[in-house]
C-alpha positions in Angstrom: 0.0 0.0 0.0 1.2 3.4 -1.1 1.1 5.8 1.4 0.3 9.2 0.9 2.6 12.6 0.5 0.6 15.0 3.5 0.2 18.3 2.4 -1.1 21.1 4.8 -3.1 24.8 3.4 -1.7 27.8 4.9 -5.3 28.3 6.0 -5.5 24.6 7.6 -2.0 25.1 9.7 -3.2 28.9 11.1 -6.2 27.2 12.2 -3.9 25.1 14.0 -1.8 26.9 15.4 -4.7 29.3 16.6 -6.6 25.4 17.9 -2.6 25.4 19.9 -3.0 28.8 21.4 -6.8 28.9 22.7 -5.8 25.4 24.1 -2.7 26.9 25.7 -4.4 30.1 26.7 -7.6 28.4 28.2 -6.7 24.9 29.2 -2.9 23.6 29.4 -0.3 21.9 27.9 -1.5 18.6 28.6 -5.1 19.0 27.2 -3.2 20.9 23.7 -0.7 17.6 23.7 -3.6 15.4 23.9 -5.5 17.0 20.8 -2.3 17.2 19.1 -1.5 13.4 19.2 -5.6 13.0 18.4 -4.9 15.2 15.5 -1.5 12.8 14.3 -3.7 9.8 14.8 -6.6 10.8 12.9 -3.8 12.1 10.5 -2.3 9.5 9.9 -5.9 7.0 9.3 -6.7 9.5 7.0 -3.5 9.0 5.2 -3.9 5.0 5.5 -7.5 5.0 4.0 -9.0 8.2 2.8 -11.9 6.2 1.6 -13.4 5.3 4.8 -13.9 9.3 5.5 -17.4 10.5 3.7 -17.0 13.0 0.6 -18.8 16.2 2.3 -19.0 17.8 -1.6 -18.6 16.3 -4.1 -18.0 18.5 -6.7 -14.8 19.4 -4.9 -13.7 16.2 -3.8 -14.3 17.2 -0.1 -13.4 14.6 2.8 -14.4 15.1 6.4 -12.8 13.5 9.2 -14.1 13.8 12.3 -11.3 13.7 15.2 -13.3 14.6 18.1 -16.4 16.1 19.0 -15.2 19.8 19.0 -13.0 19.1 15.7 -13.2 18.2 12.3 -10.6 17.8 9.4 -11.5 18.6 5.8 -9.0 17.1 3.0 -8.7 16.2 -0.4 -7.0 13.4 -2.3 -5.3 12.8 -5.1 -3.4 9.8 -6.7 -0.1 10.3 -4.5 -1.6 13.4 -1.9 -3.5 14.2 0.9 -4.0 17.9 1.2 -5.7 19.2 4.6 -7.7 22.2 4.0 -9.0 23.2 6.8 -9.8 22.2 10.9 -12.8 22.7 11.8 -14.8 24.1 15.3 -17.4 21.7 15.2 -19.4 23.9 18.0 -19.6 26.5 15.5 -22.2 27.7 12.9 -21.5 25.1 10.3 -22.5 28.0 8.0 -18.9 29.7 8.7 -17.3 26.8 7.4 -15.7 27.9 3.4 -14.1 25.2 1.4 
């Protein structure tokens, strides 16, 4: 099995970098290193078996993976690429949500 060249948006790494800093800010280290190893796990399924993740729109080849209740990760694939486009607030208006 082939796996996948991961390939982050600038939009889908400030998102996470701003998920780092509200964690830091309003929790602590050990809740932001939790979500961070969630985040590599879920990562790394989707780069295993993109397949198993339900296209959210089709006509751009949107994936959504869910990796917790609060978060969700929205990718793309391609022949030899997974591209992350965005992380996703779950708790928020899913109306704010531009892919």
């Amino acid at each position: 099995m082939l796996i996948k060249t991961l390939l982050w948006s600038t939009r889908a790494l400030a998102e996470y970098e701003g998920l780092l800093d509200y964690l830091l800010d309003e929790w602590n280290e050990e809740i932001a290193i939790r979500v961070t190893r969630e985040l590599e796990e879920t990562i790394q399924r989707i780069q295993d078996a993109p397949e198993q993740f339900p296209v959210l729109l089709k006509r751009k080849k949107v994936r959504r993976a869910v990796m917790s209740p609060q978060t969700s990760i929205f990718f793309k694939v391609s022949k030899t690429e997974v591209e992350i486009i965005s992380l996703f607030d779950n708790r928020q208006n899913p109306g704010k949500r531009k892919l």
